[in-house]
N, C-alpha and C positions, 0 to 999 in steps of 0.2 A: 508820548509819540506826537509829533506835531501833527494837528488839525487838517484834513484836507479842505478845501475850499469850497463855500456854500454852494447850492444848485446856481442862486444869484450869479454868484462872482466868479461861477466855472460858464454859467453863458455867457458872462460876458465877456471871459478870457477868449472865448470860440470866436462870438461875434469879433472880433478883434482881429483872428488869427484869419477870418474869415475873407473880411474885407481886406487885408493888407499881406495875404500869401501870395506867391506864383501861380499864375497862371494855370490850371491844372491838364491845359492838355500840352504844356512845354513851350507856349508861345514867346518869344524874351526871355527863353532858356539857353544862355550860353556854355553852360558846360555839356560838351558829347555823353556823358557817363550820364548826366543828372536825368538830361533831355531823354536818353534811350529810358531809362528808370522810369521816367514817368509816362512814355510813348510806350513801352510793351510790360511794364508792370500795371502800375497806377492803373491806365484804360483796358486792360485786360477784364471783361467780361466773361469771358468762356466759366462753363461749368463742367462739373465732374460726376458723377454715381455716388462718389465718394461723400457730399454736401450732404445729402438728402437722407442716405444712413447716422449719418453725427447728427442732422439737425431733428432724427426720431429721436434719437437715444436723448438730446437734449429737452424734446416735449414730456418724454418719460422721466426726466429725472423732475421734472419742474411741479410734478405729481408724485412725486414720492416725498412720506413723510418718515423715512427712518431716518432714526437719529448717529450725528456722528460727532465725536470730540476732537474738535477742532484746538490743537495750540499756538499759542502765536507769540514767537520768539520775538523778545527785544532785539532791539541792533547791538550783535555785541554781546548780550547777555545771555548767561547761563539758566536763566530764571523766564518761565512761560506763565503765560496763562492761561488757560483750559475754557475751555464754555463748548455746549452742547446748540451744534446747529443741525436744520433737518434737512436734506440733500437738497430738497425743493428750495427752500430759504439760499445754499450756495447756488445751484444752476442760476437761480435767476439775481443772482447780484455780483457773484462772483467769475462766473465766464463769462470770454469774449462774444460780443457779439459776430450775428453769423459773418456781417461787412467785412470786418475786420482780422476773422477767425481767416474767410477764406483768402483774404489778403495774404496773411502767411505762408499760408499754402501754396499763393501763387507765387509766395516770394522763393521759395523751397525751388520749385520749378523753375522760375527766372535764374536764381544764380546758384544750382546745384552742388549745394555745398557738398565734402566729404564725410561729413556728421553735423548733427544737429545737437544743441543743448539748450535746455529748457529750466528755468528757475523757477517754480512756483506752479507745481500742477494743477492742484485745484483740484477739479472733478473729470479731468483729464481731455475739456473739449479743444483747447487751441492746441495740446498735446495731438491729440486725435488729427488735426487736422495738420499739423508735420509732420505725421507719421505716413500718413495716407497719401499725401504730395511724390513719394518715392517710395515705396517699398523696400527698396533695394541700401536703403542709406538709415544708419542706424539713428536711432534718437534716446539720448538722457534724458527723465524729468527727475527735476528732482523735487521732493514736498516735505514739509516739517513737521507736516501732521501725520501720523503712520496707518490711523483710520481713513484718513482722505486718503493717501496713498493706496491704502488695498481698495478703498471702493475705485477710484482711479485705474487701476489695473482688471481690475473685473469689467470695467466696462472699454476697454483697452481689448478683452479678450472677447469680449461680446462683438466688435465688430470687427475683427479678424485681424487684429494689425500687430502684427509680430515683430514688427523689428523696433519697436517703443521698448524701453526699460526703464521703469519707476523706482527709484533711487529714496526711498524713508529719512530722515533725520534731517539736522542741522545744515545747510548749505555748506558753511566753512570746512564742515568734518567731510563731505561727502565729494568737490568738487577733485582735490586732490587725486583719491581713484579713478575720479571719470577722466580727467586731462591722462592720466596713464594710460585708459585704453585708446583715446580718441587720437591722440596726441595733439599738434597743435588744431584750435576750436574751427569752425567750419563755422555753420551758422548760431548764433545765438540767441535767444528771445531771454529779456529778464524782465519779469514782473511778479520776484517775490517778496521786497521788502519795500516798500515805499518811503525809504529816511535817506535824509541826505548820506551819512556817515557809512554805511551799508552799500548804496548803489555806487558810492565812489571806490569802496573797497571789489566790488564785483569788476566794474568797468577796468581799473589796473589790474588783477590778479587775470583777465582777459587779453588786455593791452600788451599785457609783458610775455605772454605767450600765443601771438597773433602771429598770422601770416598772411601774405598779402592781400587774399581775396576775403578773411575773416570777417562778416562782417555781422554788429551788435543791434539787437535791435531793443530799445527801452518801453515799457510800456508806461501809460499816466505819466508823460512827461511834464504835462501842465496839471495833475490832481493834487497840486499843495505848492507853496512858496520852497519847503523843501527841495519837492524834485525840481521844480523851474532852476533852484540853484544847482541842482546836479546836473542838469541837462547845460548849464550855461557852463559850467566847469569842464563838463564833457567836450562841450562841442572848442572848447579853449585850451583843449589838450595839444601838447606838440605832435603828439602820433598822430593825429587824429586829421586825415588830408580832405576828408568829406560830409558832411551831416545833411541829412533830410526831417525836417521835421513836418510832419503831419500831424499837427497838435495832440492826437491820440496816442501815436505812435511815433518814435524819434529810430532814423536809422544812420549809425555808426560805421564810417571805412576807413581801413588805413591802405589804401593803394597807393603804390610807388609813382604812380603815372601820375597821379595827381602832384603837381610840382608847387602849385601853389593852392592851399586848403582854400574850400570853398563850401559855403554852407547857405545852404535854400530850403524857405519855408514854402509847401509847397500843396497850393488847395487841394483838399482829397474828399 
């Protein structure tokens, strides 16, 4: 599995991304779509009831030392590997931070998708926080670990959020079912596989069953030379009429309004 990029050489991708983004509150932002994105997403402060619930459950998990068997599928392959991590060791390496986490959330509310799909639960905290943005709008996770998975729904059901469905196994095996109930995807968050060969199979199997307001969002865009080349292939795609990258988060549209693609890195 390719290397992600040292602490070093991931700040200094930042510092980079930092000094030479967009404007972050839309200033020399010529596209309407991008400018509204960043004017009532991006500076969206407002808070929820909803935060303050997911960010206990995540101080409790950060203190727990039960152990869970975690596998981690090749790209591709039939063949895993197993290792024993303790939930405290994932809460605090493995989920979003809360910045970020509620970001989602507010992106759930900004563009009110018909469903939600989620690649890579985890321990179900940036899950938790698409669920919670809408009640009323169903969400897929899906996870490859089947212990993460049930601990993920136990705590799915600890904070009351019913319309989340955790999905166990292999992505490839599982996405098929969920596009049957969902039909075409609504909103997407993927941050299950971090290989080039994997995120670019995710992105078309998306692409090809998109509709207009679909829209993808990439996680560790810049966490390796890898995904920088999937992100740069992505945002090179012919569907693909818009990109926001937020060095943490990369966001995906194929809107027809947009006639000529336009892609903004954009300080967050």
């Amino acid at each position: 599995m390719p290397a992600p990029y040292s602490p070093w050489q991931l700040a200094g991708k930042w510092l980079h991304y930092y000094l030479t983004a967009a404007n972050g509150r839309g200033h020399g932002v010529h596209s309407p779509f991008v400018y509204r994105f960043i004017r009532e997403l991006l500076m969206d402060k407002s808070t929820d009831p909803a935060f303050e619930k997911i960010e206990s459950l995540r101080r409790q998990m950060k203190n727990d030392q039960t152990l869970l068997t975690v596998q981690d599928f090749g790209a591709g392959s039939a063949h895993h590997n197993r290792q024993q991590r303790t939930i405290a060791s994932l809460a605090k390496q493995a989920a979003k931070s809360p910045r970020l986490a509620q970001l989602l959330f507010r992106s759930v509310r900004y563009f009110q998708p018909d469903n939600i799909i989620e690649l890579g639960t985890s321990l179900g905290i940036s899950g938790a926080y698409l669920a919670a943005a809408n009640p009323s709008t169903p969400v897929y996770t899906l996870e490859g670990a089947p212990a993460v998975a049930q601990q993920a729904a136990a705590n799915f059901r600890q904070l009351g959020l019913a319309n989340i469905s955790v999905i166990p196994g292999r992505f490839d095996d599982s996405l098929p079912g969920v596009l049957a109930k969902t039909g075409a995807p609504g909103l997407v968050y993927i941050d299950g596989n971090h290989q080039y060969a994997p995120t670019m199979d995710y992105f078309r199997f998306f692409r090809d069953r998109r509709q207009n307001d679909t829209v993808l969002i990439f996680d560790d865009i810049h966490w390796s030379a890898d995904m920088e080349k999937a992100w740069a292939a992505i945002r090179n795609d012919d569907a693909v009429t818009c990109s926001i990258d937020l060095f943490f988060l990369g966001y995906v549209f194929f809107r027809g309004e947009n006639k000529t693609p336009v892609h903004f890195t954009v300080r967050y």
